[in-house]
C-alpha positions as CSV (number, residue, x, y, z in Angstrom):
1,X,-18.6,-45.4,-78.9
2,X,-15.0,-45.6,-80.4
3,X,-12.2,-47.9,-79.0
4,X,-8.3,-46.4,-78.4
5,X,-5.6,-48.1,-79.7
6,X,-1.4,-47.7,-78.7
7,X,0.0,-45.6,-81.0
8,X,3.3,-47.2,-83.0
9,X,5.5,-47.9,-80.3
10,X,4.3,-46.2,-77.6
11,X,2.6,-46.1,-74.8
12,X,-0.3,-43.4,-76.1
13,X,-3.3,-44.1,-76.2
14,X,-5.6,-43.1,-79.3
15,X,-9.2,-43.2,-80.9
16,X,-9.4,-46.0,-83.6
17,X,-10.6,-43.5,-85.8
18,X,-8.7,-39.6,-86.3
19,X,-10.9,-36.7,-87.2
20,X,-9.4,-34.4,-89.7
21,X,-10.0,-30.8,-89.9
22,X,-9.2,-29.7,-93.1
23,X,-12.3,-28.6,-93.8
24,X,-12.5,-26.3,-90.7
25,X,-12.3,-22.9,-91.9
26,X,-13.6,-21.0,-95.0
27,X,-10.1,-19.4,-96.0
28,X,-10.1,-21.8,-99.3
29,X,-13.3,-20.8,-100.2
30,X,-15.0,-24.2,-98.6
31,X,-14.9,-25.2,-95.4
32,X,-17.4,-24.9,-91.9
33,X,-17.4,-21.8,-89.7
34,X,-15.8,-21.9,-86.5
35,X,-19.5,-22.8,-84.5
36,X,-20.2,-25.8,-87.0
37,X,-16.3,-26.9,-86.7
38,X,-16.6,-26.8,-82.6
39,X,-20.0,-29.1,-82.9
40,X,-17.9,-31.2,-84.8
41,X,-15.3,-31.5,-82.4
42,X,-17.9,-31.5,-79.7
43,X,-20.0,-34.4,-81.1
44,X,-16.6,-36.3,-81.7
45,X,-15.4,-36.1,-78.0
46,X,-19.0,-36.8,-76.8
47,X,-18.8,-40.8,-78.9
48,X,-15.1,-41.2,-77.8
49,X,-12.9,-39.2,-80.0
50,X,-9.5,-38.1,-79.0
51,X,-7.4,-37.9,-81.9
52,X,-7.3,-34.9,-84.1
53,X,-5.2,-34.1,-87.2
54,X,-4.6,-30.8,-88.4
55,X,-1.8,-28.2,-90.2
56,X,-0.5,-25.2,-90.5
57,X,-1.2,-25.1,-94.3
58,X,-4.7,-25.6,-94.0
59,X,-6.2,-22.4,-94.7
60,X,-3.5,-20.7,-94.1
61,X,-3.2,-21.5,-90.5
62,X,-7.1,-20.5,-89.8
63,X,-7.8,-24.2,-89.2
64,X,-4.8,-24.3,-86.2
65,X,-6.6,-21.1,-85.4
66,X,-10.3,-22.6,-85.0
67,X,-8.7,-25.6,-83.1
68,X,-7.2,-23.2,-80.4
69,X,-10.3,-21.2,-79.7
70,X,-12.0,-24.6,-79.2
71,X,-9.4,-25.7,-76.6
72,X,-9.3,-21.8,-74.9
73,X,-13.2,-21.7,-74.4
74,X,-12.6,-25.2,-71.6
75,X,-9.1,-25.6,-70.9
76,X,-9.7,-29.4,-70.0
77,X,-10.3,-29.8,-73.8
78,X,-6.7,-29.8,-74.4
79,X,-5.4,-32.3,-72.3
80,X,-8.5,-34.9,-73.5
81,X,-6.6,-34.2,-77.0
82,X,-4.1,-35.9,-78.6
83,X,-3.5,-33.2,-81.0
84,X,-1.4,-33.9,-84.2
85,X,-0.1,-30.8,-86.5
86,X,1.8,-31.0,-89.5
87,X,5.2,-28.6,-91.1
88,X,7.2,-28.2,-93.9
89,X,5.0,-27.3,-96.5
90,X,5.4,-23.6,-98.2
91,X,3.1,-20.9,-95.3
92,X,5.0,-17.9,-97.1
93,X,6.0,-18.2,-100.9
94,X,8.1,-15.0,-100.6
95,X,10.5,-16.7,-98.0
96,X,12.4,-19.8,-99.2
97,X,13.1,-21.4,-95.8
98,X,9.4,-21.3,-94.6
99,X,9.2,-24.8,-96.5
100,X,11.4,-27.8,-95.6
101,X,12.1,-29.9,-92.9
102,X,15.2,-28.3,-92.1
103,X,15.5,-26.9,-88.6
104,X,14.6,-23.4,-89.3
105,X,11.5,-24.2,-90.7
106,X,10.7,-26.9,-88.2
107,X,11.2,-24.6,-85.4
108,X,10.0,-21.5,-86.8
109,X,6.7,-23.7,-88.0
110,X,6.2,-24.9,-84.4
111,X,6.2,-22.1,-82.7
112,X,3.8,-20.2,-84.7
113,X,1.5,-23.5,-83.9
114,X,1.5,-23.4,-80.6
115,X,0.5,-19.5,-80.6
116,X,-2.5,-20.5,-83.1
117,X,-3.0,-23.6,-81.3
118,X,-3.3,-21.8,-78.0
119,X,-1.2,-24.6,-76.3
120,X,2.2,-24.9,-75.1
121,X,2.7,-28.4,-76.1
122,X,1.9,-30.3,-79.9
123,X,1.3,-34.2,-79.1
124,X,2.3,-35.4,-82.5
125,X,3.9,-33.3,-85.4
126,X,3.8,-35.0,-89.3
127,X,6.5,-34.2,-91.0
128,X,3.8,-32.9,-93.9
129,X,6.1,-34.1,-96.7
130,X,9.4,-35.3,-97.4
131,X,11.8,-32.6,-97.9
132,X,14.3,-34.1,-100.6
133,X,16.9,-31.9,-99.8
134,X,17.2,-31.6,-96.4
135,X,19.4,-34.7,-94.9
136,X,17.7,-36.7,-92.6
137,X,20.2,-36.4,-90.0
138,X,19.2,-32.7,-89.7
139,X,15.3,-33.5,-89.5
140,X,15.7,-36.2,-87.4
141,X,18.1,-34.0,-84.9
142,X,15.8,-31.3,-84.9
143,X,12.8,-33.1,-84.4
144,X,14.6,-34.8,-81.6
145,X,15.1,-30.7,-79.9
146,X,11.9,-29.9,-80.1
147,X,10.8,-33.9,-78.1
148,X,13.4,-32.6,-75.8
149,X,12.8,-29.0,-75.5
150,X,9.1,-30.2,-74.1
151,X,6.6,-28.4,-76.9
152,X,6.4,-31.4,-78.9
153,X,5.6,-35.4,-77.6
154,X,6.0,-37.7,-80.4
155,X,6.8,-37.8,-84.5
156,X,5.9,-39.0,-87.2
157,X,6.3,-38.9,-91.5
158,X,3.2,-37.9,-93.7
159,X,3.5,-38.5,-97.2
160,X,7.4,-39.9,-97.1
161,X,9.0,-43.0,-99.2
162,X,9.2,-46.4,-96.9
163,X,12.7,-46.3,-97.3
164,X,13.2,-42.8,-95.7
165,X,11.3,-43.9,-92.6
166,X,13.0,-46.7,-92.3
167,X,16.2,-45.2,-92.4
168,X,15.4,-42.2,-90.4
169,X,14.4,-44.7,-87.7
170,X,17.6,-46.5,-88.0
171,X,19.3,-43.4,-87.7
172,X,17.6,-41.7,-84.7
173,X,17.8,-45.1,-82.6
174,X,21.7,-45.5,-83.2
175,X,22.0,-42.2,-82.3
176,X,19.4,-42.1,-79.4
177,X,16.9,-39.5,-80.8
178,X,13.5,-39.6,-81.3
179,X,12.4,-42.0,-83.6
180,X,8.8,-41.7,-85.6
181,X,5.9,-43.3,-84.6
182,X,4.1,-43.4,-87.4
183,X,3.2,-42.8,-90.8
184,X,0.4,-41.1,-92.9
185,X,-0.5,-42.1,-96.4
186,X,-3.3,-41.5,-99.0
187,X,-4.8,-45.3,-98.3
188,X,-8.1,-46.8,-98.5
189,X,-10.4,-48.9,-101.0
190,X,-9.4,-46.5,-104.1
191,X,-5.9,-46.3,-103.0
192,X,-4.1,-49.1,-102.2
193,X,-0.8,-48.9,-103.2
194,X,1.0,-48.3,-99.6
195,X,0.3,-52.0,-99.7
196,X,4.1,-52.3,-101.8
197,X,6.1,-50.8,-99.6
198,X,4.8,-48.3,-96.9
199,X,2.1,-50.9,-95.0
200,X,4.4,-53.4,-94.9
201,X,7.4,-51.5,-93.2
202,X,5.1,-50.2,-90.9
203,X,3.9,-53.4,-90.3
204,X,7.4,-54.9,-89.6
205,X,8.6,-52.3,-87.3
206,X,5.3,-51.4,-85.3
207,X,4.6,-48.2,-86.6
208,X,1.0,-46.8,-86.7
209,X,-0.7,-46.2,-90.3
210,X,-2.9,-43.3,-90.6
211,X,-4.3,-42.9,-93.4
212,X,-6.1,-39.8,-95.4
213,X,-8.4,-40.2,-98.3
214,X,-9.7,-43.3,-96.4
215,X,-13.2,-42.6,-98.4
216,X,-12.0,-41.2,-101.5
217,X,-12.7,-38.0,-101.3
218,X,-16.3,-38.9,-100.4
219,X,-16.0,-41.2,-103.6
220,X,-17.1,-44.3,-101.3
221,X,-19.6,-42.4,-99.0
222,X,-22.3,-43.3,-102.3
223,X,-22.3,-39.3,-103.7
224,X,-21.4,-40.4,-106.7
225,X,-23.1,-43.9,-107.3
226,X,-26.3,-44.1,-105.3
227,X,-28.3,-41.4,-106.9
228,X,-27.0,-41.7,-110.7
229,X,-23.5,-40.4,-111.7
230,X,-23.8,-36.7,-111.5
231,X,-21.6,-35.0,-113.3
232,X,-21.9,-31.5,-111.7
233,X,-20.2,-33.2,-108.8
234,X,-17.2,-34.6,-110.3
235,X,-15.7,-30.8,-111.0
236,X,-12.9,-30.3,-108.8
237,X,-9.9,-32.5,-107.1
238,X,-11.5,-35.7,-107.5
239,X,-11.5,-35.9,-111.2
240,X,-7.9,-34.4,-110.6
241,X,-7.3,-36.9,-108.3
242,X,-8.4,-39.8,-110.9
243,X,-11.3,-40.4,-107.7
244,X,-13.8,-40.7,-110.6
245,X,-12.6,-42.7,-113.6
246,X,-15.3,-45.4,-114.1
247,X,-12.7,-48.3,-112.6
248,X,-13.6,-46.3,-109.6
249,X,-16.8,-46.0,-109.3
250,X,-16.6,-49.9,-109.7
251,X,-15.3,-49.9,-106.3
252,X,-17.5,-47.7,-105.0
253,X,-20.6,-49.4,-106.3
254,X,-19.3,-52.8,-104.5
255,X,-18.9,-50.8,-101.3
256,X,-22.5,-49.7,-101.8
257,X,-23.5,-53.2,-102.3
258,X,-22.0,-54.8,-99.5
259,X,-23.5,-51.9,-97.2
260,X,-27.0,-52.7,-98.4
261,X,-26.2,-56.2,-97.9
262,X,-25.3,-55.5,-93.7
263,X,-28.1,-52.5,-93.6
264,X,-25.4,-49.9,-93.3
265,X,-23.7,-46.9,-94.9
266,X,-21.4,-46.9,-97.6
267,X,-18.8,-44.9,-95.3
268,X,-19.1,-47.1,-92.7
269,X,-18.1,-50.3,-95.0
270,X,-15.6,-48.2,-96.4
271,X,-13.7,-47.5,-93.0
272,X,-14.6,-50.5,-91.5
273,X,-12.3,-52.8,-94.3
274,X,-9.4,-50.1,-93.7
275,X,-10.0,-51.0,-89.6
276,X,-9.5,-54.1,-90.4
277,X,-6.5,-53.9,-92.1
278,X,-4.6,-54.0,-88.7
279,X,-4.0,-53.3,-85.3
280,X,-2.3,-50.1,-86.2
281,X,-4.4,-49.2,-89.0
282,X,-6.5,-45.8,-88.2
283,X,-8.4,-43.9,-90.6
284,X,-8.8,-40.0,-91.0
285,X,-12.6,-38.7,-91.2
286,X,-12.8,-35.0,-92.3
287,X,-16.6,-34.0,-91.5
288,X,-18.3,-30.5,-92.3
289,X,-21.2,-31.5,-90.6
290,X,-22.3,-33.1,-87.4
291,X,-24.4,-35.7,-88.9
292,X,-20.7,-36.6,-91.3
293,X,-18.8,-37.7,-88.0
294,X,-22.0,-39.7,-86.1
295,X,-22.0,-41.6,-89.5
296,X,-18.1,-42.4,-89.8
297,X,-18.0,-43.0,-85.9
298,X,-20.7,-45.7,-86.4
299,X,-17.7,-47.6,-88.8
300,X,-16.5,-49.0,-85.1
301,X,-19.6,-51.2,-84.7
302,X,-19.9,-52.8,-87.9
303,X,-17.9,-56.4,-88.8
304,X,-17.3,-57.2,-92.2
305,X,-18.3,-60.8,-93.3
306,X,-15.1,-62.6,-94.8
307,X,-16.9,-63.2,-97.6
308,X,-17.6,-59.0,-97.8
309,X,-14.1,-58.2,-97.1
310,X,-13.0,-60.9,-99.7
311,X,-15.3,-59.4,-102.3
312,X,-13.8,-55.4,-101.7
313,X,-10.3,-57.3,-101.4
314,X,-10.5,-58.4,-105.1
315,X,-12.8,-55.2,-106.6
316,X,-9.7,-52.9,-105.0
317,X,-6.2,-55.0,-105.4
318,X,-3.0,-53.0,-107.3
319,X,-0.6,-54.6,-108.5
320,X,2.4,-54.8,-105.9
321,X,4.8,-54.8,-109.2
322,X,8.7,-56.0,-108.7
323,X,9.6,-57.9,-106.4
324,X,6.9,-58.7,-104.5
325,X,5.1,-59.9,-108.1
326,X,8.1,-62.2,-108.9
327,X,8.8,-63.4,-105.2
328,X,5.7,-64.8,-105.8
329,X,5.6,-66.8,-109.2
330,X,5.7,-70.8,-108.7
331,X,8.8,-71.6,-109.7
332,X,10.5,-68.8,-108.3
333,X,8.9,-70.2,-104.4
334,X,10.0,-73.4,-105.6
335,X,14.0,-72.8,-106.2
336,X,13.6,-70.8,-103.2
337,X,12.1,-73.3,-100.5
338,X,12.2,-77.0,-99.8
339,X,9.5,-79.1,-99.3
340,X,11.4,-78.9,-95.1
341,X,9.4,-75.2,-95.4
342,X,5.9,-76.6,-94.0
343,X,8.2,-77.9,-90.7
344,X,9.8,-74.6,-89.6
345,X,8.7,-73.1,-86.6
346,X,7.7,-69.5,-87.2
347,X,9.7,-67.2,-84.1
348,X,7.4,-65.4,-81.7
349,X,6.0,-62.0,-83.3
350,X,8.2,-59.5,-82.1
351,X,11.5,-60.6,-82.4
């Protein structure tokens, strides 16, 4: 059975692990029907679940779609959820404001949500992307509306630099709006380089990491390793993605290891490391089929061995590049501390 964790810096309450639904609907040409999507969602409630991630993109809104008739077929569904959607990103290409985060869009985007969604209310909305050229003033304002307005509960920034979060939350607390919550990043044992920037802001001011691609695009769940490298599978966003370049499948093959090692599967030892990572630290499982989410959801009860979590540590690290390299080179540490360093007392966490 899963655990709930806060979310960021607030007082809601959410599964340590988030099912995605991207591959609910068939609009893409892949995808599960609406009945195999609903036993997904099903089975994920029934061990725990509460936290769902979708967006309007996702097959062209037929994902939001599947979600609502779930919720509208037992009303009490919807307030067991903590639904999260996602905006910004392009729903008509023949209309140049139905992408951004500007406050057309945002409110425009929501709206047509909630009628999909068959809800009055959207628990979390992503900011899907960072929109470049909207100023973050206007984003933050508007997202700050729609908090107060009542049809959204809390924000957060999916796929944005550290140093726009950052600064939007600056921004939003001097000027008493809503501030995000959290973040969502591509991170996981074949992507690690949040770890430069991203993690550690979030880190430092309490915001909650979720993170997609947590197995790599299926990369880690042993597809690709455990029954010889088959080519036929590698077509597709993966090899796009760089998911399947033989450094890679290194890292996969030492997940597989340390599973066999512990006696389970390669997913769980995948998600389990990222779970590990930190308090705040909550992985997205996509899952086409029931048997996909009983798998993932079994992540919760395995511990990785410090010597395991040692041994993905070193197959996965990136390099953090400048500064955090250089901050770290011996005789830049030593012009920068005394030997007094070892006698300072560290504040309390928090302040």
């Amino acid at each position: 059975m899963l655990r709930y964790r806060l979310f960021g810096n607030t007082g809601l309450r959410v599964s340590e692990l988030c099912l995605g639904t991207m591959s609910f609907g068939d609009a893409w040409g892949f995808g599960a029907d609406a009945g195999t999507s609903h036993a997904v969602l099903d089975r994920f409630f029934d061990l725990g679940g509460n936290f769902v991630d979708t967006a309007n993109l996702y097959h062209g809104g037929q994902t939001e779609e599947i979600l609502g008739s779930w919720f509208a077929a037992e009303p009490s569904r919807r307030h067991r959820t903590v639904l999260a959607t996602k905006c910004t990103l392009a729903m008509d290409h023949g209309d140049v404001n139905s992408a951004g985060a500007h406050r057309k869009n945002l409110e425009r985007a929501v709206e047509d949500s909630l009628r999909r969604l068959q809800t009055d209310h959207i628990d979390l909305l992503w900011v899907h992307c960072w929109d470049q050229y909207t100023p973050m003033a206007e984003t933050m304002r508007a997202m700050d509306d729609l908090v107060r307005s009542g049809k959204v509960r809390y924000i957060g920034a999916s796929d944005t630099p550290a140093w726009v979060v950052s600064a939007s939350n600056v921004l939003a607390e001097l000027r008493g709006w809503t501030p995000f919550a959290g973040i969502q990043v591509e991170y996981g044992l074949l992507s690690r380089t949040p770890e430069r920037d991203l993690v550690p802001m979030a880190s430092h001011t309490g915001l909650s990491v979720v993170s997609w691609g947590a197995l790599g695009g299926g990369v880690l769940t042993g597809k690709y390793t455990r029954d010889g490298d088959n080519d036929s599978l590698r077509k597709g966003g993966n090899d796009a993605r760089g998911r399947t370049t033989e450094d890679k499948l290194a890292i996969a093959r030492e997940v597989d290891a340390v599973a066999d090692a512990l006696g389970c599967s390669s997913a769980q030892v995948a998600l389990a490391w990222l779970q590990g990572r930190g308090y705040h630290s909550i992985p997205i499982v996509g899952a086409r089929k029931v048997s996909q989410i009983e798998d993932c959801v079994g992540a919760a009860a395995v511990t990785l061995p410090e010597e395991a979590r040692a041994r993905l540590d070193a197959a996965s690290a990136v390099e953090l590049g400048f500064p955090h390299d250089f901050l770290r080179e011996p005789h830049v540490r030593k012009t920068t501390y005394t030997k007094q360093v070892g006698r300072i007392v560290p504040p309390p966490r928090g302040r």
